[in-house]
MDTraj code that builds the backbone (N, CA, C; nanometers):
import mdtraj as md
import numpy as np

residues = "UNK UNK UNK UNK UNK UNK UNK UNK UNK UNK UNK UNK UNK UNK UNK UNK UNK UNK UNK UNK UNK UNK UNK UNK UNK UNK UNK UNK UNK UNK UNK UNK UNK UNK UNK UNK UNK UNK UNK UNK UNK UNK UNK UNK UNK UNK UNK UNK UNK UNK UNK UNK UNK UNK UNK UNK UNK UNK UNK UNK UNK UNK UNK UNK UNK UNK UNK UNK UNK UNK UNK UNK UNK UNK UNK UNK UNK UNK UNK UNK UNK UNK UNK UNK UNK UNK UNK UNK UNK UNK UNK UNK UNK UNK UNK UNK UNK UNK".split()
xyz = np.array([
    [0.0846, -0.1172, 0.0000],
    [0.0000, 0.0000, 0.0000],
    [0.0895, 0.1239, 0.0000],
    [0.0565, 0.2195, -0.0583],
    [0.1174, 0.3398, -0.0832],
    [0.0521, 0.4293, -0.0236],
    [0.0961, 0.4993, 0.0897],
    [0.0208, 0.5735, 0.1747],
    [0.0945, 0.6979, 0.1508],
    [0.0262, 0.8014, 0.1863],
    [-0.0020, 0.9395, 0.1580],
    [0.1502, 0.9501, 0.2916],
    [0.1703, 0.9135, 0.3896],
    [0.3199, 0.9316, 0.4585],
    [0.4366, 0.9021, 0.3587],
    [0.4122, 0.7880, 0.3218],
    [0.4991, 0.6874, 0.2442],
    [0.5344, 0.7712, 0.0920],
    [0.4807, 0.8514, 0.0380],
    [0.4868, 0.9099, -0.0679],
    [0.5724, 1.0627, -0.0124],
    [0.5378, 1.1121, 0.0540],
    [0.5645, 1.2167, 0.1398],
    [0.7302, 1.2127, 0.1698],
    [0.7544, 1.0647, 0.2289],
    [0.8675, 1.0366, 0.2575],
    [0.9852, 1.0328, 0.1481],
    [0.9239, 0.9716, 0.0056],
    [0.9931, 0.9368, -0.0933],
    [1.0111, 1.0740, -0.1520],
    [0.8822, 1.1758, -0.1631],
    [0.9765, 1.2750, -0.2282],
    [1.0502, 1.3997, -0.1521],
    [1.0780, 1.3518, 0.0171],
    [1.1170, 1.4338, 0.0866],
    [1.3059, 1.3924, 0.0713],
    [1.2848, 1.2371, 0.0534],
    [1.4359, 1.2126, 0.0029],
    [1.4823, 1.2399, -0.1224],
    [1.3964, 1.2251, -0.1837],
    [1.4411, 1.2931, -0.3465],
    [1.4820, 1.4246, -0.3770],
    [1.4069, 1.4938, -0.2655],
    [1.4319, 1.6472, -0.2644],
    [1.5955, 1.6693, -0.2147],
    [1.6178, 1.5963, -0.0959],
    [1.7330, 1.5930, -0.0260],
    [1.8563, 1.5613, -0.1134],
    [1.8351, 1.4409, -0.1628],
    [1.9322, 1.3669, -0.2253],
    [1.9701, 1.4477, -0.3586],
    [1.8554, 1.5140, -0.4100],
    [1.8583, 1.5709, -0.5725],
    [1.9834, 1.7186, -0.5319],
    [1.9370, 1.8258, -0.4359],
    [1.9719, 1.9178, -0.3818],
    [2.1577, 1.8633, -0.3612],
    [2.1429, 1.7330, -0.3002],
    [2.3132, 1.7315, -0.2441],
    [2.3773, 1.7005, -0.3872],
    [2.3228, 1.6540, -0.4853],
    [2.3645, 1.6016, -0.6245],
    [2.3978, 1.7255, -0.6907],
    [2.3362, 1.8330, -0.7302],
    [2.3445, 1.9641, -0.7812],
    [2.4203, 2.0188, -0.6954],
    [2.4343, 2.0302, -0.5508],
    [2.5709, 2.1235, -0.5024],
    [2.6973, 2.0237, -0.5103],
    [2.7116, 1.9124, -0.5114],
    [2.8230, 1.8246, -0.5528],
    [2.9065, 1.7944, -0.6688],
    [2.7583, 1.7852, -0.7971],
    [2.8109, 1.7215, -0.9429],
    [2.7783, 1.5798, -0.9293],
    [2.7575, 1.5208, -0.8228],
    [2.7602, 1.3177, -0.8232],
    [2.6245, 1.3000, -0.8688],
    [2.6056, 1.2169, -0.9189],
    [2.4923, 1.1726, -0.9503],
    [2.4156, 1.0551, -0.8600],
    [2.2893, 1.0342, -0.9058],
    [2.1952, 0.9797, -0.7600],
    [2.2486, 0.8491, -0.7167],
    [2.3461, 0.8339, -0.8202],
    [2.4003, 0.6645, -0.8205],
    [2.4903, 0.6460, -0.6826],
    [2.5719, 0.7580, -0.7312],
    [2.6881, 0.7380, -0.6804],
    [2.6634, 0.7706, -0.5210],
    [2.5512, 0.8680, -0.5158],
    [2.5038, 0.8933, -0.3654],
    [2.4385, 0.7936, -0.3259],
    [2.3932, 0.7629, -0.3679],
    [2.2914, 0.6045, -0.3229],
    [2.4087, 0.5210, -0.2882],
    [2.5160, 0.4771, -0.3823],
    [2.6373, 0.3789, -0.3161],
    [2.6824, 0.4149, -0.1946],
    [2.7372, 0.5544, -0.2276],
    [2.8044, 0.5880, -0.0939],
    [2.7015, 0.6207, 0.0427],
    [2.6022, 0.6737, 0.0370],
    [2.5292, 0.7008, 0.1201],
    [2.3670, 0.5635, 0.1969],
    [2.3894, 0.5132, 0.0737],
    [2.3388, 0.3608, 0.1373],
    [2.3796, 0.2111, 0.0922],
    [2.4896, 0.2394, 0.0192],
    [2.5322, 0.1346, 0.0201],
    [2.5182, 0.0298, -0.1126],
    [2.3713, 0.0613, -0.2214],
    [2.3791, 0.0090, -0.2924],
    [2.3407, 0.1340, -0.4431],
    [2.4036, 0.1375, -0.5483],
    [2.4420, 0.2583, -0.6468],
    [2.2610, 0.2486, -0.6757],
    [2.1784, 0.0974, -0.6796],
    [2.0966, 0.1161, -0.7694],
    [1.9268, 0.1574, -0.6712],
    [2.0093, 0.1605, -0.5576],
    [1.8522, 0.1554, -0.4228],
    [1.8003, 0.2972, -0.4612],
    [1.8299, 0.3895, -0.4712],
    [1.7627, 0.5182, -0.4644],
    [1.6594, 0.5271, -0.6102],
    [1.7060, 0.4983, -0.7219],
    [1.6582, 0.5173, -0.8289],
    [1.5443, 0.3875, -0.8240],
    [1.5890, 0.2557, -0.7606],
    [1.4444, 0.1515, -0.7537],
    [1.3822, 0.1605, -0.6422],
    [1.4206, 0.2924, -0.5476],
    [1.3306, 0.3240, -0.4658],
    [1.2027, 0.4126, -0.4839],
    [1.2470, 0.5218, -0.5978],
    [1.1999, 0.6326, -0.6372],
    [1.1079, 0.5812, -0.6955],
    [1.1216, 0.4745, -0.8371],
    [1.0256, 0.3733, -0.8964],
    [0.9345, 0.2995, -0.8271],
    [0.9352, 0.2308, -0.7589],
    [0.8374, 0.1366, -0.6710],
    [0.9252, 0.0223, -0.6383],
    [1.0231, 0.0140, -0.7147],
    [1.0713, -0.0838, -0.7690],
    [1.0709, -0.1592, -0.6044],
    [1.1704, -0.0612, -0.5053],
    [1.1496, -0.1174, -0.3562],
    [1.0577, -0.0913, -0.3277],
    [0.9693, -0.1315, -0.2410],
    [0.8189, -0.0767, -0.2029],
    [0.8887, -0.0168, -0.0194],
    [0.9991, -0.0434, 0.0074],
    [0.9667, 0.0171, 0.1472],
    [1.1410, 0.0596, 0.1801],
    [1.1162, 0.1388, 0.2871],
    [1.2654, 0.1817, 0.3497],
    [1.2375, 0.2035, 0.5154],
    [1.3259, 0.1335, 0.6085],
    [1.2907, 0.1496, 0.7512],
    [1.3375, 0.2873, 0.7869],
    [1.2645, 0.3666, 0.8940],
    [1.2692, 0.4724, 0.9544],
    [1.4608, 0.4938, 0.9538],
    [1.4557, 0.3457, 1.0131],
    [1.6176, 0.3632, 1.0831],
    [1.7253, 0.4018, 0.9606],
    [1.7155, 0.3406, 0.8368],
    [1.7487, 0.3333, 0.6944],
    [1.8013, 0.5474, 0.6720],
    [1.6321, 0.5406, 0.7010],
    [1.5897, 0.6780, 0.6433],
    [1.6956, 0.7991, 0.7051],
    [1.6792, 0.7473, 0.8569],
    [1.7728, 0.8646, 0.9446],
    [1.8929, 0.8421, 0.9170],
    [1.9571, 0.6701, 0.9133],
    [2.0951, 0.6746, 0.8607],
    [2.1831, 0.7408, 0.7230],
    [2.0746, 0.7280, 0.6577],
    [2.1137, 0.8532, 0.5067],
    [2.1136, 0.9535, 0.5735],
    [2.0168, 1.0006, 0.6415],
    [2.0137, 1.1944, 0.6074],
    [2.1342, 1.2016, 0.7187],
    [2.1539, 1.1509, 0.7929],
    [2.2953, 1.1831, 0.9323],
    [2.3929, 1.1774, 0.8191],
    [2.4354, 1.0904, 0.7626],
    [2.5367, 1.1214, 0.6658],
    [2.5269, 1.1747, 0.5707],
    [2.4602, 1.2215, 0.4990],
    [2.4253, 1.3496, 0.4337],
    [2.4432, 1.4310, 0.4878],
    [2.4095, 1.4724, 0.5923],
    [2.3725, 1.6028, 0.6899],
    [2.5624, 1.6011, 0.7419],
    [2.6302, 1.5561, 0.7508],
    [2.7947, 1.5418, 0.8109],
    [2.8299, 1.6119, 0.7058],
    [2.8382, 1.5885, 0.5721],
    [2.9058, 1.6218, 0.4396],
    [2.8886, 1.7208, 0.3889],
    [2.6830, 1.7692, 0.4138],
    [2.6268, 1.8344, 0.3436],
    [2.7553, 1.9601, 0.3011],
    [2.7184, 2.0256, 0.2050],
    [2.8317, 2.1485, 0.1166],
    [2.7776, 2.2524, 0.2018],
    [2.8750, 2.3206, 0.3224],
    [2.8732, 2.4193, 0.3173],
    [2.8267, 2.5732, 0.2527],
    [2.7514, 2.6173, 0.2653],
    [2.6502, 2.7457, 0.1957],
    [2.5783, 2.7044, 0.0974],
    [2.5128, 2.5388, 0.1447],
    [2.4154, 2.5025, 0.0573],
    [2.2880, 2.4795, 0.1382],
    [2.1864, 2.5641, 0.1144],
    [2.0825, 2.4983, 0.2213],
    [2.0112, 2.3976, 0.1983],
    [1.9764, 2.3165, 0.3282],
    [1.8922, 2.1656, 0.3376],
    [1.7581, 2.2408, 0.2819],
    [1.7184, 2.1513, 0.1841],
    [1.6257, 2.1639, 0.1433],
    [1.4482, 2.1529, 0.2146],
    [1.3800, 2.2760, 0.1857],
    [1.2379, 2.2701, 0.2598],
    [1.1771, 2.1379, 0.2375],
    [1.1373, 2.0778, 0.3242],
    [1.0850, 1.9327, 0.3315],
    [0.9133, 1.9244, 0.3899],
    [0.7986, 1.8667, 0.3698],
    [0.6958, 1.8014, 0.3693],
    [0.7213, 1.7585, 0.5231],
    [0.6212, 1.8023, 0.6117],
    [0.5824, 1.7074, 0.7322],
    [0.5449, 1.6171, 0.6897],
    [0.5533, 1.4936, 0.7755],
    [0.4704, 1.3858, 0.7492],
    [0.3438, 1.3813, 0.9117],
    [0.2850, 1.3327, 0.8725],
    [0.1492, 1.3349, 0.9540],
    [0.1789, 1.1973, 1.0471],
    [0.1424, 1.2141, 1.1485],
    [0.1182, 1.0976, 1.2380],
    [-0.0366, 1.0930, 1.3574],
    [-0.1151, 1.1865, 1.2613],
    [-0.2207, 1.1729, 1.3241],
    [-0.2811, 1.0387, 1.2906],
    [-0.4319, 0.9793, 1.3618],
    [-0.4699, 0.8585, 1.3475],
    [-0.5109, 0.8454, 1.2068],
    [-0.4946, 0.7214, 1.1398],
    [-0.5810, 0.7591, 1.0018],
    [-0.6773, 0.6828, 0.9856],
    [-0.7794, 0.7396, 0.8787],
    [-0.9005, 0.6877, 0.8784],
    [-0.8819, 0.5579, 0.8374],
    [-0.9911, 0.4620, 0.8796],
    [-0.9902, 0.3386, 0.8417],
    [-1.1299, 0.3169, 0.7361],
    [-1.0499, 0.2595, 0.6143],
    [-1.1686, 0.2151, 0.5415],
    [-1.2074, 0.1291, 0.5237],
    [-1.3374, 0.1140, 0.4801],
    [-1.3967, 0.0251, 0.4928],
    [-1.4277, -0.1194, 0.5808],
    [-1.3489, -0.0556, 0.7369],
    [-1.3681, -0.1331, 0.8790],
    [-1.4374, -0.0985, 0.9482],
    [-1.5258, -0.1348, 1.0786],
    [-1.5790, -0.0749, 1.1409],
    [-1.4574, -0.0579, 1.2677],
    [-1.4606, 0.0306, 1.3305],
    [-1.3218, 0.0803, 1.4286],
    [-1.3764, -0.0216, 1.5748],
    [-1.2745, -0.1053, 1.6407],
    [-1.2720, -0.1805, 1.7335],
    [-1.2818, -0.0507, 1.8613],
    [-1.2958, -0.1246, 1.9474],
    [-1.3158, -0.0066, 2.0831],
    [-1.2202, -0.0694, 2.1642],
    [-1.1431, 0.0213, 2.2456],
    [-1.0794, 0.0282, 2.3056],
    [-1.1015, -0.0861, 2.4909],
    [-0.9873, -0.1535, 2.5177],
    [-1.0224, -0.1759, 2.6544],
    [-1.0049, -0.1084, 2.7275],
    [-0.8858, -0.0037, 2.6821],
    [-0.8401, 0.0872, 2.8209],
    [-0.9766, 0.1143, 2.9098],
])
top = md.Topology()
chain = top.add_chain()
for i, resn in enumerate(residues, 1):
    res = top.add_residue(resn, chain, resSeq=i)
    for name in ("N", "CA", "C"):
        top.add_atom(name, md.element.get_by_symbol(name[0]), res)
traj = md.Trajectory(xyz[None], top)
């Protein structure tokens, strides 16, 4: 499922990753190798191709991004993501024991 966070997330890294590519010259490959490890994850992430990336994944890129980032380049404006409850469809909502 492709959720409205989950989309949010993908082009909040794209934004990030695209931004460090243009103040660098490297391309998404080469940041994807160095910054997670495999040249081709970012571009079959962007696709669907991966359907998921763990939180922990997520923070471990941007910390190393964020170490390197280019000097008098600013981090790019980024998308909250929501963590309010979300609606459930087509369930009826269980009740609580508390």
């Amino acid at each position: 499922m492709n959720t409205m966070n989950d989309k949010i997330v993908r082009q909040n890294l794209f934004k990030i990753t695209k931004a460090y590519a243009k103040a660098t010259g490297l391309s998404l490959s080469t940041i994807s190798g160095r910054f997670y490890g495999n040249q081709a994850f970012l571009e079959d992430f962007r696709s669907g191709k991966i359907k998921s990336m763990t939180v922990r994944k997520i923070d471990e890129m941007l910390e190393k991004l964020s170490a390197v980032w280019p000097e008098g380049v600013a981090w790019p404006e980024t998308v909250p993501i929501s963590m309010a409850r979300p609606e459930i469809r087509g369930k009826k909502s269980v009740k609580s024991t508390d």
